[in-house]
C-alpha positions as CSV (number, residue, x, y, z in Angstrom):
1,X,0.0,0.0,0.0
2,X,2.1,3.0,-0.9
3,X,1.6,6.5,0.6
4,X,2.9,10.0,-0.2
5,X,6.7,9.8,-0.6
6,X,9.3,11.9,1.2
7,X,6.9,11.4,5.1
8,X,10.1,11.5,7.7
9,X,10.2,11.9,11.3
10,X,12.2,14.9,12.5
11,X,14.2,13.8,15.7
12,X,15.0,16.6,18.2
13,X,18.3,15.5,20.7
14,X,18.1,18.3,23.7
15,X,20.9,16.7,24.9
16,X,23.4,18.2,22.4
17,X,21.1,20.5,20.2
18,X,20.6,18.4,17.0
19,X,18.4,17.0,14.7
20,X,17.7,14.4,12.3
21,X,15.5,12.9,9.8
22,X,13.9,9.3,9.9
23,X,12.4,7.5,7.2
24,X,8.7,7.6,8.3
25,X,7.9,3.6,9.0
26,X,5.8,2.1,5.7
27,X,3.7,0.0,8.3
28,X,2.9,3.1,10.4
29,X,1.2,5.3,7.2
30,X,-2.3,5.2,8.6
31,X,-0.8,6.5,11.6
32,X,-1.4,9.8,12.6
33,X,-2.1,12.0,16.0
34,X,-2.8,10.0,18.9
35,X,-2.2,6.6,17.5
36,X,1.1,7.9,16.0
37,X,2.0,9.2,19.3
38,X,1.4,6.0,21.0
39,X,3.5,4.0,18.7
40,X,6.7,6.7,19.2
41,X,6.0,6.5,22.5
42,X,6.1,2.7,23.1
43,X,9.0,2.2,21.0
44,X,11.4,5.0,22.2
45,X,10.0,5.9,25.6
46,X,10.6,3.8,28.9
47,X,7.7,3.9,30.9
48,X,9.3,4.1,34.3
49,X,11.1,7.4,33.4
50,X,10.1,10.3,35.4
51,X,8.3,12.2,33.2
52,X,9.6,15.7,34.0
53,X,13.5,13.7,33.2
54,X,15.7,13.3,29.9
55,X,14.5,9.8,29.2
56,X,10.9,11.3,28.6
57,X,9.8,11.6,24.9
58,X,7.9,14.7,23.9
59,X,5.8,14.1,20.8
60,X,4.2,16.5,18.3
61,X,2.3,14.7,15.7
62,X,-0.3,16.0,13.1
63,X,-3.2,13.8,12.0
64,X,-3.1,11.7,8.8
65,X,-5.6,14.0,6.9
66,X,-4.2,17.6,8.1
67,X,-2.1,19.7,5.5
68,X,-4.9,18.0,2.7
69,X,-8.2,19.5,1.7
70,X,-9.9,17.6,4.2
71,X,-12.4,20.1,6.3
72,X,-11.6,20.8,9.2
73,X,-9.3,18.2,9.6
74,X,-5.8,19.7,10.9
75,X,-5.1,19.3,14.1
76,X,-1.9,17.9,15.9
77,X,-1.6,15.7,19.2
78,X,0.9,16.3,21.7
79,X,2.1,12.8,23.3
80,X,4.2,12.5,25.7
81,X,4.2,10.7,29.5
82,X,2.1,12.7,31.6
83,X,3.6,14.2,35.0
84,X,0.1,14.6,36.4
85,X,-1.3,11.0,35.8
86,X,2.0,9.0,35.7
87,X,1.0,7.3,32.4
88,X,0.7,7.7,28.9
89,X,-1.2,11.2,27.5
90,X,-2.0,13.1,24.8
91,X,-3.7,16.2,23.8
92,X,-4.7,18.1,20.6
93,X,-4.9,21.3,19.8
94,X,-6.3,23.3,16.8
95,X,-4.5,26.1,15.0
96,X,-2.0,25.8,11.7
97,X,0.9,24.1,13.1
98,X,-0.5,20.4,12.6
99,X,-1.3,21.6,8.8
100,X,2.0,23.3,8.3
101,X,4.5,20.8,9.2
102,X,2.0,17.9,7.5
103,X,2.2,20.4,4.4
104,X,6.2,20.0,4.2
105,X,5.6,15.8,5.0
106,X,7.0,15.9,8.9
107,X,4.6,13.4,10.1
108,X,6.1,13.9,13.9
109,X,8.5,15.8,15.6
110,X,10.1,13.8,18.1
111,X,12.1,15.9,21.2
112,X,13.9,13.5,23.7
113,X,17.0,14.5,25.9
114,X,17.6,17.6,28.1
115,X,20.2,20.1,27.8
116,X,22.9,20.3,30.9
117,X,22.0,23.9,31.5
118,X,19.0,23.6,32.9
119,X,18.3,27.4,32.9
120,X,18.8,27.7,29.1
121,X,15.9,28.2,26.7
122,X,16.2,26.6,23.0
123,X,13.6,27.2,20.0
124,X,13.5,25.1,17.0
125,X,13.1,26.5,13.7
126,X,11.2,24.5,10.9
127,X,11.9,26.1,7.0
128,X,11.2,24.2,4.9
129,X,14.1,21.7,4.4
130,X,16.0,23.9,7.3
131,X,15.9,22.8,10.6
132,X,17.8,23.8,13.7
133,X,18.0,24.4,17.3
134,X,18.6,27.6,18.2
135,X,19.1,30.0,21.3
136,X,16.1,31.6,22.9
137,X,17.0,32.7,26.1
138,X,15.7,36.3,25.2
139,X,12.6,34.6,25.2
140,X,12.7,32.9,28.8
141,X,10.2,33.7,31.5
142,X,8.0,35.3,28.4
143,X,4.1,35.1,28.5
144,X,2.4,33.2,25.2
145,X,0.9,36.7,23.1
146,X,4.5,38.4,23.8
147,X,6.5,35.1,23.0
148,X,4.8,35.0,19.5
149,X,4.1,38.8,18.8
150,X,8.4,39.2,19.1
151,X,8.6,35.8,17.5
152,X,6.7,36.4,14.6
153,X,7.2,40.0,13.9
154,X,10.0,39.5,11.0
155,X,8.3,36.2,9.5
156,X,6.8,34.9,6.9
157,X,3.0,35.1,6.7
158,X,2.9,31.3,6.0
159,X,4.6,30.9,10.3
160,X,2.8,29.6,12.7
161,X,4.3,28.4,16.1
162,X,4.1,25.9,19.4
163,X,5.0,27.1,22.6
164,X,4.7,27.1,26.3
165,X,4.4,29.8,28.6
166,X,6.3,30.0,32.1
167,X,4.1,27.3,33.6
168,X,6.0,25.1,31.3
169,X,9.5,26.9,31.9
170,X,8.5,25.8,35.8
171,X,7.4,22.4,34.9
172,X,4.8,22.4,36.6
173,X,1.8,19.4,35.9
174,X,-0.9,21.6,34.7
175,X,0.9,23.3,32.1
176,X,-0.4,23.2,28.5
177,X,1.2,23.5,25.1
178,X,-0.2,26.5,22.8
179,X,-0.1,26.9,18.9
180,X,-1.2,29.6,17.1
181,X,-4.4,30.1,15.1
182,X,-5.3,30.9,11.9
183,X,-6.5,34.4,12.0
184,X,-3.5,36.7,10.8
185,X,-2.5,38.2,14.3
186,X,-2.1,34.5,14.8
187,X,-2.8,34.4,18.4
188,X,-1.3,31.8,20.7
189,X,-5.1,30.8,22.0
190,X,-5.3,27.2,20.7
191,X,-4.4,24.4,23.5
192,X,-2.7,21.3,24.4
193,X,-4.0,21.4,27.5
194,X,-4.8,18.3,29.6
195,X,-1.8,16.5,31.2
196,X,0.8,18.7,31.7
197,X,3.0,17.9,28.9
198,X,3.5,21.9,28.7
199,X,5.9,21.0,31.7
200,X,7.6,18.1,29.7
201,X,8.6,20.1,26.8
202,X,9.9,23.1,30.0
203,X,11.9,20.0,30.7
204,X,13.2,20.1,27.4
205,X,15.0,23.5,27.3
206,X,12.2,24.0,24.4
207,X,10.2,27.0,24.4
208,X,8.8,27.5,21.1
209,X,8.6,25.3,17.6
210,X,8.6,28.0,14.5
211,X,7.0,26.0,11.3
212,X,7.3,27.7,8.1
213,X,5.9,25.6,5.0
214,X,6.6,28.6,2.3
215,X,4.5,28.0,-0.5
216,X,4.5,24.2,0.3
217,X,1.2,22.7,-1.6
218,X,-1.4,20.6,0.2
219,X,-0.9,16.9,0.6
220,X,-2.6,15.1,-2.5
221,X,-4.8,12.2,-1.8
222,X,-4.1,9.5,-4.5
223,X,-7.7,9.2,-5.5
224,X,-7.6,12.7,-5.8
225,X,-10.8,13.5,-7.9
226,X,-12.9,11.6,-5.4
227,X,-11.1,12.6,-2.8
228,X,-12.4,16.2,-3.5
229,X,-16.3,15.1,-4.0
230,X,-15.7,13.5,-1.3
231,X,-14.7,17.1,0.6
232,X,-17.5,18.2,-1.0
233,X,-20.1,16.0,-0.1
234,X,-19.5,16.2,3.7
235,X,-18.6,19.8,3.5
236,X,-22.6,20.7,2.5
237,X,-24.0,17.5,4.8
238,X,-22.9,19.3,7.4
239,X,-23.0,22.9,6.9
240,X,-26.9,21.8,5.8
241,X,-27.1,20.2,9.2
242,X,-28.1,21.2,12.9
243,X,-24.3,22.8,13.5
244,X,-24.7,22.3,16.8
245,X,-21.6,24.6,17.8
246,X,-22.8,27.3,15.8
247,X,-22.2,29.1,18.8
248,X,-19.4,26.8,20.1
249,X,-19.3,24.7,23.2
250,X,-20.2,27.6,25.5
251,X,-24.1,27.2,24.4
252,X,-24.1,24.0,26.1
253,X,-24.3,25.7,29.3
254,X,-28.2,25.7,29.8
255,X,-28.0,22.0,29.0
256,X,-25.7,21.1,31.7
257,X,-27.3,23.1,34.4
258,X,-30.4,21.1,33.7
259,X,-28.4,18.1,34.0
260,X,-26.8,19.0,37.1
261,X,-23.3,19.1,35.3
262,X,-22.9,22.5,35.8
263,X,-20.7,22.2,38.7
264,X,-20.6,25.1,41.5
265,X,-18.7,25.0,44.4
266,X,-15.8,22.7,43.7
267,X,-18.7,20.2,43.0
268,X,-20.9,20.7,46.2
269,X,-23.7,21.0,43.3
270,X,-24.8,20.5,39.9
271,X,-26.4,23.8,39.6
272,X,-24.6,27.0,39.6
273,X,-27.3,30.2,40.6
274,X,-25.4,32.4,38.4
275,X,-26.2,30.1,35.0
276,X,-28.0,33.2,33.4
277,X,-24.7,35.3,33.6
278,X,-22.1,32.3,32.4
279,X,-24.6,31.3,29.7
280,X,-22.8,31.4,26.3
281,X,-25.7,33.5,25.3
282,X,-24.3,36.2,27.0
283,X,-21.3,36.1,24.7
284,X,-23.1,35.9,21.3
285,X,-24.9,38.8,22.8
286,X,-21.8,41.0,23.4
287,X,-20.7,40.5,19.7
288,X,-23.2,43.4,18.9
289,X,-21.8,45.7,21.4
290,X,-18.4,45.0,22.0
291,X,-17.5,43.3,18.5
292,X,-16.0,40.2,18.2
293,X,-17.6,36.8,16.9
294,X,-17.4,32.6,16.1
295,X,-13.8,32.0,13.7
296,X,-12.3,29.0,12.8
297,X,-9.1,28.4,14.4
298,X,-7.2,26.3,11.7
299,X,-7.3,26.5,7.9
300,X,-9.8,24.5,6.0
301,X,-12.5,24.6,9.6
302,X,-15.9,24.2,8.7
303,X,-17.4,23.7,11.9
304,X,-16.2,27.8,12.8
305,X,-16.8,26.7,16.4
306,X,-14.4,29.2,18.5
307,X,-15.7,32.5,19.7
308,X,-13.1,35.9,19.6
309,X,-14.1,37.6,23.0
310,X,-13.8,41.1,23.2
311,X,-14.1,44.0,26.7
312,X,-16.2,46.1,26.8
313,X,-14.0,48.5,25.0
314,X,-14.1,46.6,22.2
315,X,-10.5,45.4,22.4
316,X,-9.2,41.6,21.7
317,X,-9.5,39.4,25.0
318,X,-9.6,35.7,24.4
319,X,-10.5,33.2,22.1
320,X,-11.9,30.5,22.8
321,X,-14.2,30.8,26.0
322,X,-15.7,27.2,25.9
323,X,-17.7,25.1,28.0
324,X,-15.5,23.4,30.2
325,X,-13.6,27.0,31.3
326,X,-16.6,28.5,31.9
327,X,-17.8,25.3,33.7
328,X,-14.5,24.5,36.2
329,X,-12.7,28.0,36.1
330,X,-16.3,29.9,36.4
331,X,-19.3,27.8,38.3
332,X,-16.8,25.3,40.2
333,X,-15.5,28.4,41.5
334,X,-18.3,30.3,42.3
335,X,-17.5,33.0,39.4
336,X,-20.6,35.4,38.9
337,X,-20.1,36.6,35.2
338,X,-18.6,35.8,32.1
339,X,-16.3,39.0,31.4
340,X,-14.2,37.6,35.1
341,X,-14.4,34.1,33.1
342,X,-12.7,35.4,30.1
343,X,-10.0,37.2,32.2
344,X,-9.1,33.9,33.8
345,X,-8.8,32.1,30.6
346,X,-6.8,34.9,28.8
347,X,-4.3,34.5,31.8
348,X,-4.6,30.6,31.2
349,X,-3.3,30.9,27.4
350,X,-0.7,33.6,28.5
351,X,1.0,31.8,31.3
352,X,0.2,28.2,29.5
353,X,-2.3,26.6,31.8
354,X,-5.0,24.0,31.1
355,X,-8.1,26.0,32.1
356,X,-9.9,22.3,33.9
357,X,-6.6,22.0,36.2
358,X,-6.4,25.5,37.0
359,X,-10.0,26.0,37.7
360,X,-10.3,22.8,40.1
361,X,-7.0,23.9,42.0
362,X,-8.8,27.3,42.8
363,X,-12.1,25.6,43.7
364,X,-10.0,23.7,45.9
365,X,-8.1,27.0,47.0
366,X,-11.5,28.1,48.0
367,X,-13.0,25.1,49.6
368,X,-10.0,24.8,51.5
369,X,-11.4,28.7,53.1
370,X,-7.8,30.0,51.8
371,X,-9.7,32.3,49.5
372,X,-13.3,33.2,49.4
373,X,-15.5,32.1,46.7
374,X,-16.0,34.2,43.4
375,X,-13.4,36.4,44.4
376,X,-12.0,37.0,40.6
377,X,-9.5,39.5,41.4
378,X,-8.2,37.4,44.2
379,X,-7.8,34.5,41.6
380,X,-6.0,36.9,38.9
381,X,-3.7,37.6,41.5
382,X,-2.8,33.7,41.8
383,X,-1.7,34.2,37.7
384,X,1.5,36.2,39.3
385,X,2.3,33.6,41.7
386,X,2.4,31.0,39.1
387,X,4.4,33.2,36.8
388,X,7.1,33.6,39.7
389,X,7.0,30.2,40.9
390,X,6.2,30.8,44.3
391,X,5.0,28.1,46.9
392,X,1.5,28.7,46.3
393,X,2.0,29.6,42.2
394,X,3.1,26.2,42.1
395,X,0.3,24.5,43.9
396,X,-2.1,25.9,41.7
397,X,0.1,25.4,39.0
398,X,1.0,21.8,39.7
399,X,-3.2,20.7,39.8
400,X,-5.9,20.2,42.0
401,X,-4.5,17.2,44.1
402,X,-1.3,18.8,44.5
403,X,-3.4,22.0,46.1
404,X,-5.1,19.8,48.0
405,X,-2.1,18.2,49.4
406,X,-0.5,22.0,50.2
407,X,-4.1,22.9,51.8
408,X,-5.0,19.6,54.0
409,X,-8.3,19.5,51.9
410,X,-10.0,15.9,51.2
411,X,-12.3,17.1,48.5
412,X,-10.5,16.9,45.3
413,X,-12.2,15.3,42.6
414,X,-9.7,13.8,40.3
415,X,-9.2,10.2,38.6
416,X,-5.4,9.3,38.0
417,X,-4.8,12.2,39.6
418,X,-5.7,14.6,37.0
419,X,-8.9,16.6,37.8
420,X,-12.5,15.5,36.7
421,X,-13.9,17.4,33.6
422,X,-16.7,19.4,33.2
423,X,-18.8,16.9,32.6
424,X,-19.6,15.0,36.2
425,X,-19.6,11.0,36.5
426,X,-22.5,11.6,38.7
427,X,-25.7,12.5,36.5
428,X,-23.2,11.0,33.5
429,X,-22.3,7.8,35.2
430,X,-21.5,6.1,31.2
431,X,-18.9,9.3,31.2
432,X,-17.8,8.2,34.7
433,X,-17.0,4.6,33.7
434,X,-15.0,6.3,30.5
435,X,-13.1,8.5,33.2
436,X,-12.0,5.1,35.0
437,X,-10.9,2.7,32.4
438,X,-9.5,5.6,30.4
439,X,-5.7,5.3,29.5
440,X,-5.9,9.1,29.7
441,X,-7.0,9.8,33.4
442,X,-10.3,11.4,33.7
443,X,-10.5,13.7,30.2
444,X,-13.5,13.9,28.6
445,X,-12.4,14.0,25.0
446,X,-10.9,10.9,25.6
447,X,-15.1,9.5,26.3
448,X,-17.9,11.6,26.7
449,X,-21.1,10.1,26.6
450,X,-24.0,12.8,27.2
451,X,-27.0,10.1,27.9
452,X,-28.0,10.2,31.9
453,X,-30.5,7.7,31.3
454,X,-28.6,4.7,30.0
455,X,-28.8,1.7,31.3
456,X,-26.0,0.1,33.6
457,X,-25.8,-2.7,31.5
458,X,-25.0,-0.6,28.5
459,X,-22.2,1.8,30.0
460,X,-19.3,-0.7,29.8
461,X,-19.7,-1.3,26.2
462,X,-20.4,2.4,25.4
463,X,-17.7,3.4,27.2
464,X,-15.9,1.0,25.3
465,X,-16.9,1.8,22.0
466,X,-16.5,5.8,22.2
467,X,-13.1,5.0,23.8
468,X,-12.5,3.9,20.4
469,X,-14.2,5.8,18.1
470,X,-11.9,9.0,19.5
471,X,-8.3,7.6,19.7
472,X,-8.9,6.7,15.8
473,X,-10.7,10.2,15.3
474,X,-7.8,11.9,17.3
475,X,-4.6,10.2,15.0
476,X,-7.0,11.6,11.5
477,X,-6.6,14.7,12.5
478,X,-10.3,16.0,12.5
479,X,-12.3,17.9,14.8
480,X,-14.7,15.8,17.2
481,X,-17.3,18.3,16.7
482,X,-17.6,17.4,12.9
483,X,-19.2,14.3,14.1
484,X,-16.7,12.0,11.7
485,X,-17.4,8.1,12.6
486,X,-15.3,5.2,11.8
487,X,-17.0,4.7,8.0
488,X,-16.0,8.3,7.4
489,X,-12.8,8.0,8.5
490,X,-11.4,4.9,6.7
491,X,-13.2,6.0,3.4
492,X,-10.8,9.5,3.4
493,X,-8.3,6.9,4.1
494,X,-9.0,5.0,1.2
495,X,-8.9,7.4,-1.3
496,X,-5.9,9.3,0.2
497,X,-3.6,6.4,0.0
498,X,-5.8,4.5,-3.2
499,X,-6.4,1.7,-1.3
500,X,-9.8,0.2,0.0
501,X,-9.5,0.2,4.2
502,X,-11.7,-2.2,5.5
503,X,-13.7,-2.1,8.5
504,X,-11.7,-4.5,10.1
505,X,-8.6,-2.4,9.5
506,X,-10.1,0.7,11.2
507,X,-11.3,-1.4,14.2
508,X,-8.4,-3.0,14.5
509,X,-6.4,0.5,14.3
510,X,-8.6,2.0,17.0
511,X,-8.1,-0.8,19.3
512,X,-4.6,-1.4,18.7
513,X,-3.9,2.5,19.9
514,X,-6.1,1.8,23.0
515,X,-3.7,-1.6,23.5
516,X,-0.4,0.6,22.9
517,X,-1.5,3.0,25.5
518,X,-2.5,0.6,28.3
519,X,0.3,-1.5,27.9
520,X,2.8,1.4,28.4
521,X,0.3,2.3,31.4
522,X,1.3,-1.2,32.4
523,X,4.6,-0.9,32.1
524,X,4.3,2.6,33.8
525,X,2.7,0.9,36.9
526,X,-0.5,1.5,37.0
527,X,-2.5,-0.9,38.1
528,X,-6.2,-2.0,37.8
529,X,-7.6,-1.7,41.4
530,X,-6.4,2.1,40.5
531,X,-9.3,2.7,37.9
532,X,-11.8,4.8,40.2
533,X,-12.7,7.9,40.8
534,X,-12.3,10.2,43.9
535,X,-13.7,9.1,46.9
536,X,-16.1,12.7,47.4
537,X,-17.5,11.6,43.5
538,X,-18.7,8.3,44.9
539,X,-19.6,9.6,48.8
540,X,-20.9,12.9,48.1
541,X,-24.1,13.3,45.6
542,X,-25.6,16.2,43.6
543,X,-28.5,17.3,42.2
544,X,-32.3,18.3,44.2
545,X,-31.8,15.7,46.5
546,X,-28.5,14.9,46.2
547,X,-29.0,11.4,45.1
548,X,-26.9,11.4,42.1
549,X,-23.4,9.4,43.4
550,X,-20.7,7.5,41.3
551,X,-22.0,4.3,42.5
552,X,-21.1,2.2,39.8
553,X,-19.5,-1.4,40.7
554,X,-16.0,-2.5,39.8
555,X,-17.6,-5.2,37.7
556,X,-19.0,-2.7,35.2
557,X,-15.7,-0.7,34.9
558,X,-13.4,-4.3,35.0
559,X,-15.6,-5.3,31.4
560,X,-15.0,-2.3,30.4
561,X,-11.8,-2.7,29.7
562,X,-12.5,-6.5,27.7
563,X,-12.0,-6.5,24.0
564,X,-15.0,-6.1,21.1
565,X,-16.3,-9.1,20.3
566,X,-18.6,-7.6,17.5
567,X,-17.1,-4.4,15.6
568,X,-20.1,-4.2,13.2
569,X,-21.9,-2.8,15.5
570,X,-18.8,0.5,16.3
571,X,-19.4,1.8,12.5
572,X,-22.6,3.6,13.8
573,X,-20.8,5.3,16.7
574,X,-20.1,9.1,16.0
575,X,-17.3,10.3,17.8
576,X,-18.1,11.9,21.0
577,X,-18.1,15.9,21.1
């Protein structure tokens, strides 16, 4: 089955400042993303390294669709072992840098080592067939928007870049990895977040990836007339569709404070009493006074699903403010409006912090009585801390459990030690089973399933199948929200690489990533009495009454984790938004 000639791997030796170029594997071409990521990982990572050390492998992979036509179908994953969950991890982000170095046939970039001088900052330039390490320390201790502003200033209009902010530099667990978008002041606003594999690549000496592809063309699919009805076809199914982030994830809000997944009050409740003023309607209603309005973030985006939040002045604040920031960083801590919201997560993507971490530390913060709830300007202030790395900067910094260990609290809900989404295991028990036998921790885009009425019977196999359905979605490179399912997926790879991929192919991908992951998991030491949730999620309930617990048994999550006997019935599974 041949593929697009010239694919390499770009290695990246911290250790001594060099790279080099690997043939990319013939066996690994419908490898992209997160499955791409797992295979690096499990051949060239040991699993017992600490994860913050030079025997760690940072990984920066692009899907196996981005830098083609495919809508929106660019993004990268960010692989690496995770210094928060102890395991395996990956994360994706939208933005151009997925389609740029795709465009010039890097299918990975692959950083391992650590320089001697730990307080030296390196950047790596991408040009085309130019690549080399080079000195950044003028750009050490820099926030994200200044770190690309300077960075950017003299290049090409074709640059985008990857970078972390100082919550990286300090390695601590909660840090995220930022590319910039699409729009032309390409804005550092699009996230690796969950994980902490910001604080790997800190550990790297690496504080910024410049890609430049030139005038490099998109990546031609070998069927390439079909290829493009193809582009077309699903292009007006779903622009003639329901959209249903027309608005992006921030109308969802009304829908999850009915379902009492809302959160307020470091989860006390479901319910937050200031829904009205958090509701994403509040945002699409500012457009008409203070400007702003929905963009897509990378190239080729349909779905247009990220909103540009302006002040009231009208001037550039954030982009985007979603669900789950609005959710953990706003009701969980007892935030009263969505302008304070949109400050938090603007100092999120400046100091490069995943918005879900940082937002359950400060719930914690506050349930702890260290600072009182909704105070906004007392949480800004904690964005200083983590910037200087003080003692309590990197509490906050370093996750909710670590904040609960500095503060003596119990109630820190987390599973793997990474803190609990959003979306509560509670009213979504099927999402709750996901969070447990996930080789990701508790992460919602690793298995969200929105359906608080299925049947216990029916949550180990769902969890099961949309465990699947979004490792093979995250290694194509498209968007969740464009709904792609496994049928989709393998036809695009059919006609890029002109050869029929079967069902059983596909299924056998998807579960061979999930198999990669758990094994290094394995390896790493986890172990299976481990897959639970924190004990508040199962002790404490929410909703009217309160009734709503995590009471599901280990049976349920144990079968969970047991191989597809039928695959037929996964090709009807969309991939979980």
């Amino acid at each position: 089955m041949a593929g697009p000639e010239g694919d390499r791997l770009l290695h990246v030796d911290m250790t001594t400042q060099t790279t080099s170029f690997e043939d990319f594997p013939t066996e690994w071409k419908l490898l992209g993303g997160r499955g791409l990521s797992a295979k690096i990982l499990t051949r060239d990572c040991d699993p017992t390294c600490d994860a913050l050390g030079p025997d760690n492998v940072l990984v920066m992979a692009p899907g196996v669709l981005s830098g083609s036509s495919a809508p929106t179908s660019g993004r990268i994953s960010i692989g690496g072992k995770s210094p928060l969950t102890g395991g395996i991890k990956e994360a994706n982000a939208g933005g151009n840098p997925g389609q740029h170095l795709m465009k010039l046939g890097i299918r990975a970039v692959v950083v391992k080592g650590q320089p001697a001088d730990r307080n030296k900052r390196y950047g790596l330039r991408v040009n085309g067939e130019t690549v080399e390490v080079v000195a950044a320390d003028d750009y050490k201790g820099m926030w994200n928007y200044a770190l690309c502003a300077k960075l950017l200033e003299n290049e090409a209009k074709t640059a985008s870049v990857i970078s972390i902010g100082p919550a990286g530099e300090h390695m601590l667990s909660g840090a995220s990895v930022a590319c910039t978008d699409q729009d032309k002041e390409r804005r550092p606003a699009r996230h690796a977040a969950r994980g902490g594999l910001g604080a790997v690549m800190g550990s790297k000496g690496l504080k910024w990836v410049l890609v430049d592809p030139g005038k490099s063309p998109l990546r031609k699919a070998a069927e390439a007339k079909a290829y493009t009805a193809l582009n077309k076809g699903k292009s007006k199914e779903y622009i003639d569709g329901p959209q249903m982030f027309k608005h992006g994830t921030s109308s969802v809000v009304p829908v999850a404070n009915m379902l009492n997944t809302f959160v307020y009050k470091n989860r006390t409740e479901g319910q937050s009493p200031d829904v009205a003023n958090l509701d994403g309607a509040r945002i699409v209603e500012s457009f008409e006074t203070h400007g702003g309005g929905m963009h897509n973030c990378l190239t080729g985006c349909i779905v247009s699903c990220s909103n540009i939040v302006h002040d009231k002045e009208g001037n550039y604040k954030t982009s985007a403010l979603e669900f789950e920031t609005l959710t953990v960083l706003g009701a969980s801590c007892a935030m009263e409006s969505w302008e304070d919201v949109a400050d938090l997560d603007r100092l999120c993507d400046e100091l490069g912090l995943d918005t879900i971490e940082t937002g359950a530390a400060i719930a914690v913060l506050m349930d702890a009585g260290e600072m009182q709830w909704g105070d906004a300007e007392a949480a800004k202030k904690l964005f200083d801390e983590i910037s200087e790395g003080t003692d309590l900067g990197k509490a906050i910094g370093n996750g909710a459990v670590a904040t609960g260990k500095r503060t003596g609290h119990k109630r820190v809900p987390h599973g793997r030690g990474q803190a609990i989404p959003a979306w509560d295991p509670r009213p979504l028990k099927a999402t709750g089973v996901s969070y447990c036998t996930s080789s990701m921790g508790a992460d919602h885009t690793a298995g969200l399933i929105v359906n608080p009425g299925m049947p216990l019977e029916d949550m180990a196999q769902a969890a099961q199948e949309v465990q699947l359905v979004n490792a093979v979605c995250d290694s194509s490179g498209f968007c969740q929200f464009l709904g792609p399912d496994l049928d989709m997926i393998r036809e695009y790879y059919s006609l890029m690489y002109g050869e029929e991929i079967s069902r059983d192919q596909i299924g056998d991908q998807g579960w061979q990533i999930l198999q990669d992951e758990w094994d290094f998991n394995t390896k790493a030491g986890w172990k299976d009495e481990d897959n639970k949730l924190s004990d508040c999620l199962v002790e404490e309930g929410i909703g009217p009454d309160h009734s709503l617990k995590f009471d599901i048994g280990a049976d349920i999550i144990a079968k969970a984790k047991v191989r597809f006997g039928n695959r037929d019935e996964l090709f009807t599974t969309k991939a979980a938004g």
